[in-house]
N, C-alpha and C positions, 0 to 999 in steps of 0.2 A: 504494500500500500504506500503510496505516495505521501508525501507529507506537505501539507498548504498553509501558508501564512495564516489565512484565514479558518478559525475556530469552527464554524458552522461549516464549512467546504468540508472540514477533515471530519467530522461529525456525521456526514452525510455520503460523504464516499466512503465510510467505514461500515457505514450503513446497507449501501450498495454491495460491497465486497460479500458483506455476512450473508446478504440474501444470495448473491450469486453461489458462495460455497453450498449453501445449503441446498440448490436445486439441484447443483452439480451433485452432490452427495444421491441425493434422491432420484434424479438421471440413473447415476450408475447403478444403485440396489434394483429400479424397476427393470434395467437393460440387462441386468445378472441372472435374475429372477422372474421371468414373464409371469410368472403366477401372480406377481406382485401388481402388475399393469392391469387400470381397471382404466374406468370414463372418467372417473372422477380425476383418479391423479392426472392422467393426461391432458383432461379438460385446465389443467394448473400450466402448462407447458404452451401458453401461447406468448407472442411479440418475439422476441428476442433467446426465450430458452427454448422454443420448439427447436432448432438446433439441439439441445441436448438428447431429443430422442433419435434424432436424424443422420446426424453426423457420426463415423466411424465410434466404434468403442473405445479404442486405441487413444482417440483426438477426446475423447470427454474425460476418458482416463486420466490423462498428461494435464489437464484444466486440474484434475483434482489433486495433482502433488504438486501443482505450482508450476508446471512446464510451460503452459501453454500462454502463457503472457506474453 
């Protein structure tokens, strides 16, 4: 994570970060485990993370140790 002069920026893209790990987290248990993939969770995966269900296992994997920045 980046660090900004501004107090509410770093507050807010820290913000971001946590939510992104956490889709990314849930990406990979639903792509691990198809039993796990319902409507509902997938109905969670639009704008920006429908990529996590789409894109290679490999490339969501690497998102999830920090590679993929």
């Amino acid at each position: 994570m980046a660090y900004h002069s501004d107090p509410t920026a770093n507050i807010a893209l820290g913000s971001v970060n946590r939510e992104w790990q956490r889709m990314v987290h849930l990406a990979v248990r639903i792509r691990r485990n198809p039993e796990m993939a319902s409507a509902e969770a997938e109905r969670r995966f639009t704008g920006i993370y429908r990529r996590l269900l789409t894109d290679p296992l490999a490339e969501v994997e690497a998102e999830l140790h920090g590679k993929g920045r």
